[in-house]
KEPARO-819963 format. One record per residue: z, y, x of N, C-alpha, C in turn; residue in three letters; chain. Coordinates in steps of 0.02 Angstrom, whole numbers, plus 50000, padded with zeros to 5 digits. Layout:
// KEPARO-819963
     n.w     n.v     n.u    ca.w    ca.v    ca.u     c.w     c.v     c.u   res   chain
       Z       Y       X       Z       Y       X       Z       Y       X   ALA       A
...
END
This chain:
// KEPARO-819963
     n.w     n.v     n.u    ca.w    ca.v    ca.u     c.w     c.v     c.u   res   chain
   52229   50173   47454   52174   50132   47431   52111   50149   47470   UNK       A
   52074   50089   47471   52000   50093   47517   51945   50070   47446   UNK       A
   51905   50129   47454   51837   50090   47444   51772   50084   47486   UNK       A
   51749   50031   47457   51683   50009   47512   51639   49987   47466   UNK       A
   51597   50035   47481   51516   50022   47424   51459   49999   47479   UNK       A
   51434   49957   47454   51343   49941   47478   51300   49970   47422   UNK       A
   51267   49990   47454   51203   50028   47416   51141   49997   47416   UNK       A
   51109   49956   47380   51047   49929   47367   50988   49944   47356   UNK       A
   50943   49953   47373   50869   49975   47349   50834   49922   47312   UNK       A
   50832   49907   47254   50809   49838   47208   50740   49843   47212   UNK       A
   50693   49806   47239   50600   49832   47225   50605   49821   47119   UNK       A
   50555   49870   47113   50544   49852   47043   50514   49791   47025   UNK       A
   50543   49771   46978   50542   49707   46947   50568   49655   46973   UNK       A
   50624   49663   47002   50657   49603   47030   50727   49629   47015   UNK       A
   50737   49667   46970   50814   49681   46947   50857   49613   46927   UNK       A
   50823   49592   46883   50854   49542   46831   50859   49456   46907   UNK       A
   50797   49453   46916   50851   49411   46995   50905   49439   47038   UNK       A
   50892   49498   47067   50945   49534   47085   51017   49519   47059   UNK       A
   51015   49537   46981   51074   49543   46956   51092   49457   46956   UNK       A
   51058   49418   46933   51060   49354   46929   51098   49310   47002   UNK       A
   51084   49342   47064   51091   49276   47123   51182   49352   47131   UNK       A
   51190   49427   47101   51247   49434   47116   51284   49428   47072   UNK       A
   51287   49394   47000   51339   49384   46969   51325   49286   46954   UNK       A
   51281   49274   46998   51296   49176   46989   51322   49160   47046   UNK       A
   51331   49206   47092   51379   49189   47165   51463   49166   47172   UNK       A
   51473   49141   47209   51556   49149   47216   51576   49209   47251   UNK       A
   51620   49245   47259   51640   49288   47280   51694   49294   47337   UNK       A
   51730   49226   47315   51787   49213   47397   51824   49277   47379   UNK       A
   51834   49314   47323   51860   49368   47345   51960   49363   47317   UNK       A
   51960   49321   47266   52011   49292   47234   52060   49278   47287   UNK       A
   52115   49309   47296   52180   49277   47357   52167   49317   47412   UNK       A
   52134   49354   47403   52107   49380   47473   52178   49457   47470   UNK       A
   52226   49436   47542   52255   49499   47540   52233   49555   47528   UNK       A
   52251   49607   47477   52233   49666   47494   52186   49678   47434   UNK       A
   52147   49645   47411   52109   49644   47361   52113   49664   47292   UNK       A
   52081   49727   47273   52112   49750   47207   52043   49741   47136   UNK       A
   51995   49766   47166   51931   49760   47095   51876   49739   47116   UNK       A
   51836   49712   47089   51754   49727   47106   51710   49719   47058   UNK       A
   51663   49790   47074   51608   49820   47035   51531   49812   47047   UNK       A
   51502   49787   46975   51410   49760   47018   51398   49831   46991   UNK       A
   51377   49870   47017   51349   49946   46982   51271   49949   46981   UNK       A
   51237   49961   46926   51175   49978   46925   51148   50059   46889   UNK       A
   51113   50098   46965   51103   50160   46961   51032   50210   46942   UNK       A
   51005   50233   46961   50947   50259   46916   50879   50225   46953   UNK       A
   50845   50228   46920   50764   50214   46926   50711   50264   46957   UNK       A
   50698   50246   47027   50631   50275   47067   50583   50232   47050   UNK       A
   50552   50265   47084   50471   50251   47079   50438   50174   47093   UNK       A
   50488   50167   47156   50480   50113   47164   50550   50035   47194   UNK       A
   50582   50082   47154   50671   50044   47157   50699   50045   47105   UNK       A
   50746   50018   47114   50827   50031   47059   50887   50035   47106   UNK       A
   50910   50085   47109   50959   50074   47151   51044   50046   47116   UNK       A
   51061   49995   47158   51121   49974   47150   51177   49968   47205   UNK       A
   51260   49971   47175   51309   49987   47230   51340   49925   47202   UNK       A
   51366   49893   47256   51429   49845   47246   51498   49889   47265   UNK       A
   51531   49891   47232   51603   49943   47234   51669   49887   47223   UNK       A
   51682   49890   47290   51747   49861   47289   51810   49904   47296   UNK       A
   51891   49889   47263   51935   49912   47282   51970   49881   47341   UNK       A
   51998   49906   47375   52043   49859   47427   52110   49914   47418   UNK       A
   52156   49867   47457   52229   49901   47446   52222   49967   47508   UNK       A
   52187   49935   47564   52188   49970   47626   52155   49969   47662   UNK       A
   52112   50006   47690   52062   50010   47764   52092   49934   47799   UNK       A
   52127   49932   47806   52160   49877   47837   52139   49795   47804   UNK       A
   52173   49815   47752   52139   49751   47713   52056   49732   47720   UNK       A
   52043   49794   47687   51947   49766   47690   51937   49752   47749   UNK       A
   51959   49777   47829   51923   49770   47888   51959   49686   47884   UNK       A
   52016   49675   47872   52044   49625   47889   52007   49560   47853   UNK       A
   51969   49577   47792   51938   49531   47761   51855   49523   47799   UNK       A
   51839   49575   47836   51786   49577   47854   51772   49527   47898   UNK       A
   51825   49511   47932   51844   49475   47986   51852   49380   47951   UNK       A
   51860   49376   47913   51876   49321   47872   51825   49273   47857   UNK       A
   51874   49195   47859   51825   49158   47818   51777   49167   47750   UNK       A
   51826   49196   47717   51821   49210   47645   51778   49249   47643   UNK       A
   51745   49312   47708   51686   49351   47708   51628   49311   47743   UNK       A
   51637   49264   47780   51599   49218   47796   51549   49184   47754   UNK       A
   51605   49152   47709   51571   49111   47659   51552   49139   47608   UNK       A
   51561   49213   47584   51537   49241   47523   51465   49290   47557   UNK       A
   51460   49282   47615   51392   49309   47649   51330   49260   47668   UNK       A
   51360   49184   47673   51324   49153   47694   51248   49137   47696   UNK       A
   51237   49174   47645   51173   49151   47597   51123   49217   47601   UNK       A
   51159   49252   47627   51147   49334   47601   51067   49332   47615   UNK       A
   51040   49311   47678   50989   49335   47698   50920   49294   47669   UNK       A
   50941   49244   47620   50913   49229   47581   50854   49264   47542   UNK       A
   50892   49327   47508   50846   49359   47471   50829   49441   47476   UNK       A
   50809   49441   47550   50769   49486   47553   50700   49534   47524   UNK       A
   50675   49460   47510   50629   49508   47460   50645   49545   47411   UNK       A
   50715   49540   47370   50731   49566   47325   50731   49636   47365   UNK       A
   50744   49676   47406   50757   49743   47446   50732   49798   47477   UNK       A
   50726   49820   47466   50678   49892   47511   50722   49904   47557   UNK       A
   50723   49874   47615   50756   49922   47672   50815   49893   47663   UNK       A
   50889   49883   47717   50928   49860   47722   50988   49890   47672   UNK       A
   51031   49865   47641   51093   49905   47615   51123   49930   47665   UNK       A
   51161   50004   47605   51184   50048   47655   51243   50049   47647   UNK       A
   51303   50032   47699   51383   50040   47660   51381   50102   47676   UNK       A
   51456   50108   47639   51484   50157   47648   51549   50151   47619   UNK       A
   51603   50171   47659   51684   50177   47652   51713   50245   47639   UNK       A
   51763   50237   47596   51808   50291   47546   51893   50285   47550   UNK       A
   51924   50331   47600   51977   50326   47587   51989   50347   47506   UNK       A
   52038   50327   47477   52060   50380   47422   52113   50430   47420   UNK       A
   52088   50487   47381   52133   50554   47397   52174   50561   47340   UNK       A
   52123   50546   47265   52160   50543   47213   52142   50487   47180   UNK       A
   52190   50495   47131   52191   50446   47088   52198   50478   47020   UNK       A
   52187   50484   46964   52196   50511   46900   52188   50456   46846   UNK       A
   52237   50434   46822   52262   50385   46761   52277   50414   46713   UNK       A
   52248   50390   46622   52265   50400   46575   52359   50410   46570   UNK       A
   52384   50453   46527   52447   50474   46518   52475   50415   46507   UNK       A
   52528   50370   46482   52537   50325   46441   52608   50338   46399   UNK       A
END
């Protein structure tokens, strides 16, 4: 498994648009080989931010690069640069092989 987080710098007081233009979006992410979860994460409060991660699962390094490459990343970016003001400074990815995994017993 791969994960791939973007890291957000939210300016204060623009959370609630923030959260608003990333959960009224399409995502293109549905059908997409390889594709396992995705997470809007919202993280602690500076001075003059909120920081937030988008956390996706993918099956494989492979997959996510392979989607990177894609229509389906095309069209779920299209817009992106739209709302800059919402941002302090550019998002920061960052990629996660996984080493473990730990699941409830069942």
């Amino acid at each position: 498994m791969f994960v791939a987080m973007n890291r957000f710098r939210v300016a204060r007081g623009a959370e609630s648009d923030f959260e608003r233009v990333w959960t009224g979006r399409e995502t293109h992410l549905d059908g997409v080989p390889g594709f396992v979860e995705f997470h809007l994460l919202r993280g602690p409060e500076r001075d003059d931010h909120v920081l937030y991660a988008s956390h996706t699962i993918w099956a494989s390094e492979t997959a996510f690069q392979d989607w990177t490459r894609s229509d389906a990343f095309r069209r779920a970016h299209a817009n992106a640069g739209d709302n800059r003001a919402l941002y302090l400074g550019h998002p920061e990815f960052e990629g996660f092989s996984v080493i473990q995994t730990v699941r409830p017993k069942r």
